[in-house]
N, C-alpha and C positions, 0 to 999 in steps of 0.2 A: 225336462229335468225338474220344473217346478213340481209338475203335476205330480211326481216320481217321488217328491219328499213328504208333499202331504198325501199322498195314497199309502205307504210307508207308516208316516206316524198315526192316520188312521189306522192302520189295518194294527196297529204297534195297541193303541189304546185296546183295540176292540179285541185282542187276546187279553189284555190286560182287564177287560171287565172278566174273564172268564178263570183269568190264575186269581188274580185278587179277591175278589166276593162276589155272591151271590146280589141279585137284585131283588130287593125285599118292592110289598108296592108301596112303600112310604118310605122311602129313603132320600138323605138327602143329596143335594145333586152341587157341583161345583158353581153354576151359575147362582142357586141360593148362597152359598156360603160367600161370593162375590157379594152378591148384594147387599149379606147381613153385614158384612165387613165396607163398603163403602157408605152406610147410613145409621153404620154404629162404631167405629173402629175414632178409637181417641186420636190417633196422630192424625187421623184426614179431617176429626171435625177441629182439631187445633190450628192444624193449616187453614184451613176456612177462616178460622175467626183471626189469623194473623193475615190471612188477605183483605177482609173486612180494616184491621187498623191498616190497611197500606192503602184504602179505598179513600181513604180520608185526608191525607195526603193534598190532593187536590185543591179539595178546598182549603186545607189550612195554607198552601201557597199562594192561592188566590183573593186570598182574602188582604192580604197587603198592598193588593191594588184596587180595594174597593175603600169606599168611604166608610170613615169613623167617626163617632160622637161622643162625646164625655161629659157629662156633669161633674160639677162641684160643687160643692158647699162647705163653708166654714163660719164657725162661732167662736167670736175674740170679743176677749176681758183686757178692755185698756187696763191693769193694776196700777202703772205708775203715768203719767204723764209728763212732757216737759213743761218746766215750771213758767217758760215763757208763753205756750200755748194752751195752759192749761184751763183756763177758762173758755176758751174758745170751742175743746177740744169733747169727741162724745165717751162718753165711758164704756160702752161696746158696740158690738157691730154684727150683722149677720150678712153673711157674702152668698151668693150662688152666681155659680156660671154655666153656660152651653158652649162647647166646641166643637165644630162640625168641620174634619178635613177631606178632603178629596183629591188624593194622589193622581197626579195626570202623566209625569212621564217619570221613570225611576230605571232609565239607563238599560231595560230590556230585563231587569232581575227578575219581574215578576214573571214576566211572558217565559224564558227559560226556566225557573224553578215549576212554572207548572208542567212542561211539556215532560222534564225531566221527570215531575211526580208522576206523570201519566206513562214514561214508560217503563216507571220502576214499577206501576201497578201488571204494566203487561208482564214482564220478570216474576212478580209474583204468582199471576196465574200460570205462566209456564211451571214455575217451583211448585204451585199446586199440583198442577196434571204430576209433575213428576212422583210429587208423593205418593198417587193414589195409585200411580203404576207403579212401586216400590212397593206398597201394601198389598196389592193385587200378588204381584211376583211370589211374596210370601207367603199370601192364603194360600196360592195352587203346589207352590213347594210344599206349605204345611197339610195340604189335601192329600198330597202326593204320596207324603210319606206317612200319612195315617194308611192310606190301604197297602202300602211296602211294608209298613210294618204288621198291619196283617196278615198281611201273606206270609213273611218270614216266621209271625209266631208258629201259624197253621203250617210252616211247613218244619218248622222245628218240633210241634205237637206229633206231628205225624211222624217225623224221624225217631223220637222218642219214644213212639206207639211200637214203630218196626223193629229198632236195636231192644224192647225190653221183649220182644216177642222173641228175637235170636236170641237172647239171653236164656230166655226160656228151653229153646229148643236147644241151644248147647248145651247146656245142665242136663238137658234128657241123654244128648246123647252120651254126654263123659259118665252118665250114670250107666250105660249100659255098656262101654266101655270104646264107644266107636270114636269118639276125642279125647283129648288130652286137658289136662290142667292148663293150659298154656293158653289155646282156645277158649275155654270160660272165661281167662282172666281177659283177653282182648274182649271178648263182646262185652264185658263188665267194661273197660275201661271207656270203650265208645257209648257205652250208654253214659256213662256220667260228664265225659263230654259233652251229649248233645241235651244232657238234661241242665248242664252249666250255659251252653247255647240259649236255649231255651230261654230262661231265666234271662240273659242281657237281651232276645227281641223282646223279651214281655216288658221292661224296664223302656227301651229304645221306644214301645207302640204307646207307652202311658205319655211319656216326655213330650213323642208327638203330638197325642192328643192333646196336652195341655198345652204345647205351643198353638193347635190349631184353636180353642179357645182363648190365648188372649189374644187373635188376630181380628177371630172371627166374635165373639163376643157369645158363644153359644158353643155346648160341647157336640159334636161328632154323635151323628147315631148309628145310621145304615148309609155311606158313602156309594153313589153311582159311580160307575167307570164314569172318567171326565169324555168331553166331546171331542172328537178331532178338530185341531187348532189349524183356522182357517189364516190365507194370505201368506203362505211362509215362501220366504224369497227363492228365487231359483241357484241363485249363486250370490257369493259372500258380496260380489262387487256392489248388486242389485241393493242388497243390504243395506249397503252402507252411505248409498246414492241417496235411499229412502230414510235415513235415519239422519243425514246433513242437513233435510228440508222440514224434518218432523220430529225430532228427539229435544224434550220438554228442556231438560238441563242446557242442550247447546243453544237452545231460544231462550230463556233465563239469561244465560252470561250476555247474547248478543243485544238485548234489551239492555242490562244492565251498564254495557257498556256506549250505549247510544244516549243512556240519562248522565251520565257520567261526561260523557261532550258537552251539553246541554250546562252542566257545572260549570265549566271553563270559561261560559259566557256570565253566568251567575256571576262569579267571582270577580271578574272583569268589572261588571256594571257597575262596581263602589269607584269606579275613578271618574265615571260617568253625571253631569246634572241631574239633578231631583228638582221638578217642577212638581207644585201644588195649592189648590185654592182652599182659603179656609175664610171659618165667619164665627163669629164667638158675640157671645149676648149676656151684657154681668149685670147683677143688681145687687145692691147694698142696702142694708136697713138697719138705721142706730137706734132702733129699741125704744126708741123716746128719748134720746140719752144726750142727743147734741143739742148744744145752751144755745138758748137763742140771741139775735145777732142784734148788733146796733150799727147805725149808719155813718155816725158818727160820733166815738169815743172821748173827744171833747168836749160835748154840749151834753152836761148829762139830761137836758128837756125832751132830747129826742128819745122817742121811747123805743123800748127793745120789739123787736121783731124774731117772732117766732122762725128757728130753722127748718129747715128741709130734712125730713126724716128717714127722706130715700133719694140713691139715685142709681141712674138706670144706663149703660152704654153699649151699644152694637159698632161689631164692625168685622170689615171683609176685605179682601185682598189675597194679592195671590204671591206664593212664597216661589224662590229661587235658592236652590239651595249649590254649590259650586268647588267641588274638594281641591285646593290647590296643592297640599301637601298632608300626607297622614303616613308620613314613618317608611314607605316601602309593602304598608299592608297590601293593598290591593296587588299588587305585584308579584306577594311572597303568597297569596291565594291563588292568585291567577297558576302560578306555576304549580301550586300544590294538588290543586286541582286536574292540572294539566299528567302531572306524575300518576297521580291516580286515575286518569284514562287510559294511560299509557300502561297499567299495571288490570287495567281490565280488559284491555281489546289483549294481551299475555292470556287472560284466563280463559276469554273465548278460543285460544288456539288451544290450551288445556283442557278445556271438555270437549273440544272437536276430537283431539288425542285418546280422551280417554273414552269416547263415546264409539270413532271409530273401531279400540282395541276392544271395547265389550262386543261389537256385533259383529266382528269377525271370530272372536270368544268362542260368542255364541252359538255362531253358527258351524264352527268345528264339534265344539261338543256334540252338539245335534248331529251331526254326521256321524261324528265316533259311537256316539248311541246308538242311530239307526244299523250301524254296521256289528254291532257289539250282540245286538238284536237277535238277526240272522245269525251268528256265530252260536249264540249262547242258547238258540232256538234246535241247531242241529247238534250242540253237545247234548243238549237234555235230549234229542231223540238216540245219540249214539250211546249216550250214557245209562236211560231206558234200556236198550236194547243190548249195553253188555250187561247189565244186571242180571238181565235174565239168564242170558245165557252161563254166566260165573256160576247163579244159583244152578241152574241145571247141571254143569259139570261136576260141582261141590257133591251133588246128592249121589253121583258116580265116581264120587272120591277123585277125580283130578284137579280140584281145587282147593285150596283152603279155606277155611273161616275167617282169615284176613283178609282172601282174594275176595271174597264175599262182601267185607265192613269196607274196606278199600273202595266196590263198584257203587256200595249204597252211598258214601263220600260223594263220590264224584257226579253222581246222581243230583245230589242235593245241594252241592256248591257248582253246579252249571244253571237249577233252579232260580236260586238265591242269585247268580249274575242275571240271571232272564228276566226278571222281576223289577231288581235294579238298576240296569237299564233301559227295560221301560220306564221307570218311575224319572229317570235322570235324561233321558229322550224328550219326556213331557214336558220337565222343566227346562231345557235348554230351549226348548223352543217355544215356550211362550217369554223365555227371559229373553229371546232373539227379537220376539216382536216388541216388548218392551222397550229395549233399546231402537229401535225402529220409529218408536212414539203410535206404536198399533195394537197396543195393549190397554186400552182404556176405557173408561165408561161405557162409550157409544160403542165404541169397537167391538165391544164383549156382551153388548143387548141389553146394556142395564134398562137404558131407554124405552127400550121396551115393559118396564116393569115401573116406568114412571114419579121414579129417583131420581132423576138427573139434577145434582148442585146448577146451577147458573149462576155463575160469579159477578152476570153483568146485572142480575137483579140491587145486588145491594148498592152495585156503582150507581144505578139511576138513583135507589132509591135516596141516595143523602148526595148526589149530587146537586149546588148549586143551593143547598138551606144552609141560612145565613142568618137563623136565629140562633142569639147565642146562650137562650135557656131552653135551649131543643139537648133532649139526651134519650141512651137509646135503654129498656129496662134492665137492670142487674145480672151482671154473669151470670149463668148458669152453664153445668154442664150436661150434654146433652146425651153424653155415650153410659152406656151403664156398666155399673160393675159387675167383675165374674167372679165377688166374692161367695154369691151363693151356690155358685156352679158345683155340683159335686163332685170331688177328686176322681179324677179317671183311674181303670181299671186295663187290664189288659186282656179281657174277654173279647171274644170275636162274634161277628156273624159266620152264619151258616156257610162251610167253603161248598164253592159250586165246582170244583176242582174235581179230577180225578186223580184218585190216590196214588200215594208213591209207589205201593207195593200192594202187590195180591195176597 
């Protein structure tokens, strides 16, 4: 069965290289427009750099359990002194101090706040992958419907070419008297329908194109048939088996909800002891300013003695710190916390839900597509083949010129379904594997072309530095813009098709 669906959406593409366009030898191909789109596409490098502040996380929780030190200093102006001590007393002062703490147990806050930032970091690289398989989805959809939309212009071009050609030849014949007015006026009226046609694919392939330039960050030139999309499940169950163990969103909430446990304990820890050792070293210097001293104030023979113009004190010990009462906080945290795991393992059964109904989604579409395929494959051969036959009868007068514009219709709206179900085939079935978590980077070969983000680079790289005039150089962005891109057109390449009509 498996083999059955991608033999199907291969053999589904490789018609589809052959209605849709011609293969130029420098054309671009869907894996480039992947690529230019994962190492230029603004929302995948925004996500990066919002993984990057989640990377940091870490250490700013860890760091409340490492040691602090602080300097001070201060410069005081005795202005007034008490009139009892004021002889005694110095006229300013220069203070500095060193304090040095080191947190030794703090109730388990810090150990849970980190494990928790550690697995809000894994949530985010899951929300990464998710992005970039969200962007992906979009380039191939916007891939998709640049050559659909070429196809429908080229074949509205060409309907256009055929109805102003009967136009022609009805005019000849009502001139010679073998139709009627009535005749002219139908093939007039079908030509300006399909030239109104026309007109909304040309409009529909621009739209494309400029969606596929702000995906991909470059406009569309010569588009290859895409490649048949490898790994597609055999049946929906398989699907969904493989998208509970690997789909980026459902591993995102399941993380999210495991730091979210980890809080419970956080919040908890304030009713908990705080032990810590400190040591602190002050010095004072009166500027010259303290009077010197006498030994004794009743003998004025004793002479004065110069004072001390500094002094100096150390000391250390270790703090207990012991919360007997503080209001119900830690209580009204502990459960708030508590509510909000409780509102997060909710959400992981929420993207389980909605994860499972995209990949059964998806995986009907895909089917209905491939089935739509084969269907709309043997109208255009029956619709082909009463064409012909209509026109041969009409030239023997058992037909009309309606019976005629009628078969060239249906000729050209069994096309235009053939076309867009392939185009809707493709996309269901790489949005199948998306939802799957098998649409990604490595999945799709970027690896090969030696792109590949690595998210765990930036975690080593600022893991564990604990200077705190370390910074890293000024935002920049890094994707470029498509304001010089020039406005698309709705010219085509060369159709490798053969014509609607002889």
């Amino acid at each position: 069965m498996r083999g059955g669906v991608v033999k199907k959406l291969a053999l589904s593409c490789s018609a589809c290289a052959l209605a849709l366009a011609a293969s130029p030898a420098q054309a671009d191909t869907l894996q480039e427009a992947l690529t230019q789109a994962y190492t230029n596409n603004p929302t995948i490098e925004g996500a990066r750099a919002n993984l990057r502040a989640t990377d940091e996380n870490v250490q700013i929780e860890r760091s409340a359990g490492l040691p602090s030190a602080e300097a001070t200093a201060a410069a005081t102006e005795f202005v007034r002194q008490s009139d009892a001590n004021r002889a005694f007393s110095p006229e300013r002062a220069l203070t500095v101090g060193v304090d040095l703490g080191v947190p030794l147990y703090s109730g388990g806050a810090v150990k849970n706040s980190v494990r928790a930032a550690k697995d809000r970091i894994e949530a985010g690289r899951a929300d990464l992958r998710g992005t970039e398989s969200a962007i992906f989805t979009r380039v191939v959809a916007a891939y998709m419907d640049v050559l659909r939309g070429q196809a429908l212009v080229a074949l509205s071009a060409n309907q256009v070419d055929v109805l102003g050609v009967n136009v022609q030849a009805t005019s000849d014949r009502f001139e010679i008297g073998d139709l009627t007015r009535t005749d002219v006026a139908q093939s007039q009226a079908r030509l300006a329908i399909a030239q109104g046609d026309l007109r909304s694919a040309q409009a529909n392939l621009i739209a494309a194109r400029e969606d596929y330039i702000a995906l991909v960050g470059e406009a569309p030139t010569d588009l290859q048939a895409p490649p048949p999309l490898p790994g597609l499940p055999a049946s929906a169950e398989t699907a969904v088996d493989v998208a509970l163990e690997n789909n980026p969103d459902l591993i995102a909430a399941r993380e999210r909800a495991a730091a979210f446990g980890y809080d419970i304990e956080v919040a908890g820890a304030s009713r908990l002891p705080r032990i810590s050792v400190f040591a602190g070293y002050d010095y004072q210097n009166f500027l010259g300013t303290s009077p010197a001293r006498v030994f004794d104030p009743d003998d004025p023979s004793v002479p004065l003695v110069p004072a001390d113009q500094t002094t100096a004190a150390a000391q250390a010990g270790v703090s207990l710190r012991v919360p007997i009462f503080q209001g119900g906080r830690p209580a009204a945290l502990q459960r708030q916390a508590t509510a909000r795991a409780t509102a997060a393992l909710e959400q992981v059964i929420a993207a389980e839900r909605d994860v499972i109904a995209q990949v059964r989604s998806a995986y009907s579409s895909l089917q209905a597509s491939l089935a739509i395929i084969e269907s709309s494959q043997s109208a255009v051969d029956a619709a082909a083949l009463s064409l012909e036959g209509v026109r041969a009868e009409n030239s023997i007068g058992n037909r009309t010129i309606l019976d005629v514009l009628n078969a060239e219709q249906e000729l050209l709206q069994s096309r235009v379904q053939l076309v867009t179900a392939r185009r809707n085939a493709y996309v269901a079935g790489f949005s199948l594997l998306a939802a799957m978590g098998r649409a990604e980077a490595r999945d799709l070969g970027l690896g090969d072309e030696g792109v590949l983000y690595d998210p765990l680079t930036n975690y080593e790289r600022v893991s564990g530095r604990i200077w705190d005039w370390d910074r890293d150089p000024a935002p920049e962005a890094t994707s470029t813009s498509t304001a010089t891109v020039p406005a698309q057109t709705a010219d085509i390449p060369e159709i490798a098709d053969e014509p609607v009509s002889n």
